[in-house]
N, C-alpha and C positions, 0 to 999 in steps of 0.2 A: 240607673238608680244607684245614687251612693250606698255605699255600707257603713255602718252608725247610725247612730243617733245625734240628729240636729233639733238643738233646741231649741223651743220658743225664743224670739228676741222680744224685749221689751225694753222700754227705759222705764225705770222708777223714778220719780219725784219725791225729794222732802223739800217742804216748804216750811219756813222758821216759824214756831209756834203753834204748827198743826201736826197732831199726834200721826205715826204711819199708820193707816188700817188698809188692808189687803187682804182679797179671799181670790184662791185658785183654788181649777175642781176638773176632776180628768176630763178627757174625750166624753159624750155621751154616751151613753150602755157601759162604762167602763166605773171601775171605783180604785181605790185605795187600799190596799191589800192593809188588813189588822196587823198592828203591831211597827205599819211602818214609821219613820219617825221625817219630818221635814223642816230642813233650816233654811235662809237668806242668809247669805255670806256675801260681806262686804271687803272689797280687797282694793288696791291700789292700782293704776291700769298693768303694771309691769310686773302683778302677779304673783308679789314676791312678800305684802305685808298684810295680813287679815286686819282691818280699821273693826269690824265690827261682827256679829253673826250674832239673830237671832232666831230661836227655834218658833216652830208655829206650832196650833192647837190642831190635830189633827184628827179627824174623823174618816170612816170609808170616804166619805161624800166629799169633804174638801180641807184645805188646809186656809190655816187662818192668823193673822198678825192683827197685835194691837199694838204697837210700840209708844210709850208717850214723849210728847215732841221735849219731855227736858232727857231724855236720852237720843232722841234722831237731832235736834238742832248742836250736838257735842260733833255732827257727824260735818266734818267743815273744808275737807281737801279738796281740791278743786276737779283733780281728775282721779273720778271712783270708777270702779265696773261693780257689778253683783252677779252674783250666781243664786238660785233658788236648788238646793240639791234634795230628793229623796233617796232615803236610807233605806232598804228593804231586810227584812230579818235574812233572808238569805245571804245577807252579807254584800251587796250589789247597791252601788253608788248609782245614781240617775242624775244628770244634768236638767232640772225639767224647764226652769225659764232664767236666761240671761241678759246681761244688758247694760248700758251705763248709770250711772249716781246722777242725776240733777237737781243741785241744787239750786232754790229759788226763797229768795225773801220776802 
């Protein structure tokens, strides 16, 4: 068994014109510790340029994005990755879901 934390893969989709909405929500029996905070971080594949980062609405139960597509279709490089990070008041960064940008028109 490795040691870390491997996180979800995903790809995200924006599609030109349609707003991003996305809800993620822990493990079952688990929740979202009060106070935590949760963003989507959009970066370049080489890691090196933040394109975008929006924070999400977050409850114990799940975290949540509404982004409207006249801010996701501004989003136009051809090779993105993202990261979804939770912030814990403890001061403890979480990787929770990553993955590449696809864009689609």
């Amino acid at each position: 068994m490795p040691l870390g934390h491997d996180p979800l893969y995903d790809d995200m989709v924006l599609l030109t014109g349609q707003d991003f909405v996305a809800t993620i929500r822990p493990a079952a029996g688990e929740s979202i510790p009060t106070g935590t905070t949760v963003e989507l971080v959009i970066r370049n594949t080489q890691d090196t340029t933040t394109v975008a980062t929006w924070p999400a609405a977050v409850s114990t139960a799940e975290a949540t994005w509404s982004v409207p597509s006249t801010i996701t279709d501004a989003i136009t490089a051809p090779s993105l990755i993202y990261r979804v990070y939770a912030h814990f008041t403890d001061g403890t960064d979480f990787v929770w879901v990553r993955g590449a940008v696809i864009r689609k028109h």
